[in-house]
N, C-alpha and C positions, 0 to 999 in steps of 0.2 A: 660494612663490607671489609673494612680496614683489618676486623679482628676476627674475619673468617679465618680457618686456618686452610694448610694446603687441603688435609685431607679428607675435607669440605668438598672440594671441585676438581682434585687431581683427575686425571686418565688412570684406569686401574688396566691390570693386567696385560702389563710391558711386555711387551716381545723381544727375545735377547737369543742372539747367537753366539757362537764360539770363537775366538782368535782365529781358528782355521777354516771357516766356512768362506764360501769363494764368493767374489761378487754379483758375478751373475746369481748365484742362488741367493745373494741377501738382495738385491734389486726383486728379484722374482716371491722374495715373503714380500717386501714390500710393496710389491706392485698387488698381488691378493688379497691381502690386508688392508690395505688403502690408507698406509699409514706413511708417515714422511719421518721418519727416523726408526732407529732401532739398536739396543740397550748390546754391547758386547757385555759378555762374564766371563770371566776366568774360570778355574775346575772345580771351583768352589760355589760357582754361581752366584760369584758378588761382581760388582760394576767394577770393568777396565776404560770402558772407551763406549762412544757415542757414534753412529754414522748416520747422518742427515743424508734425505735425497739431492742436498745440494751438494754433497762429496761426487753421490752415484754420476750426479750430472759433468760434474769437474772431472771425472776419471774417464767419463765417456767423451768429452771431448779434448782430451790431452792425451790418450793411452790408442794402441791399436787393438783391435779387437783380440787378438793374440794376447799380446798383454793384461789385457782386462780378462780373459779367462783363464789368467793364471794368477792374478790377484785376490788374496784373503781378507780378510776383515781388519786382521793386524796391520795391512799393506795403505791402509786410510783412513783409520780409525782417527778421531780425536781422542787420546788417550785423558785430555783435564779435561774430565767431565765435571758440574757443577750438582753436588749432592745436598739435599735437602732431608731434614724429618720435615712427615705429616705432621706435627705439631706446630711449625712454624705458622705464623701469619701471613696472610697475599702480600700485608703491607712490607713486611720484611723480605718475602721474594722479589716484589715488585724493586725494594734498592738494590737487590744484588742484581737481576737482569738490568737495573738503571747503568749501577760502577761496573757492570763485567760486558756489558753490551752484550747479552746474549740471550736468547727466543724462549729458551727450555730449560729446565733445570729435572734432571733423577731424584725422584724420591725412592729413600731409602726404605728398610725395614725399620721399626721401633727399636728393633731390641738390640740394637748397637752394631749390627752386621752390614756390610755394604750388601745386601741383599734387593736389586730394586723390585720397588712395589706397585710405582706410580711414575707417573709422568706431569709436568705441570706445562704448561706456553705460557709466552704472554696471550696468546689468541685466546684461552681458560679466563685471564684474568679480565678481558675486554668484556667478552661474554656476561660475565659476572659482574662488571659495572652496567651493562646493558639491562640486566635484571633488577638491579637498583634506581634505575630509571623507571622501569615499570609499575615500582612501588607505590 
């Protein structure tokens, strides 16, 4: 399992919005989607910034509804996002979410671009030990 690599088990086909899409409409992919985060890109459609439903949560209960529908992606983004290649190993994600204390990490494109391709969690990597138990 150790020498699975990411692109083994990543999430493929990241969903990614722009700097200036509002939050109500990125709550609203993410509420149809059924997915708990989502990939910003710049005009280049490479990785800026990360927004977790636990931003959406934080903005909804700190901001007034007025405010929040005039907030952008830019306005809560986590802009250090943690970028991985599909070539890396689980066991090498697994230290960086260990030293960086963090859920998820973007997978890039191969071919040297911040391009995202994938998504990884630790919730991918538990799964993946669970199947090794199965064996």
């Amino acid at each position: 399992m150790q020498d699975k690599k990411v692109r083994d088990i990543m999430t493929r086909g990241v969903v990614t919005v722009g700097y200036n899409e509002t939050l109500p409409k990125i709550a609203g992919i993410m509420a149809e989607e059924n997915i708990s985060c989502i990939v910003i890109v710049d005009q280049n459609n490479e990785t800026a910034g990360i927004i977790t439903s636990l931003d959406i949560v934080k903005a909804f209960g700190e901001k007034t509804k007025e405010e929040i529908a005039r907030m952008t992606a830019e306005d809560i983004m986590t802009p250090l996002v943690y970028n991985v290649s599909p070539e890396m190993t689980l066991k090498e994600i697994s230290n960086i979410m260990l030293v960086k204390d963090i859920h998820r990490v973007v997978v890039l494109s191969a071919d040297g671009r911040r391009k995202p391709v994938g998504l990884l969690s630790a919730t991918d990597i538990v799964r993946e030990m669970r199947k090794m138990q199965e064996m």
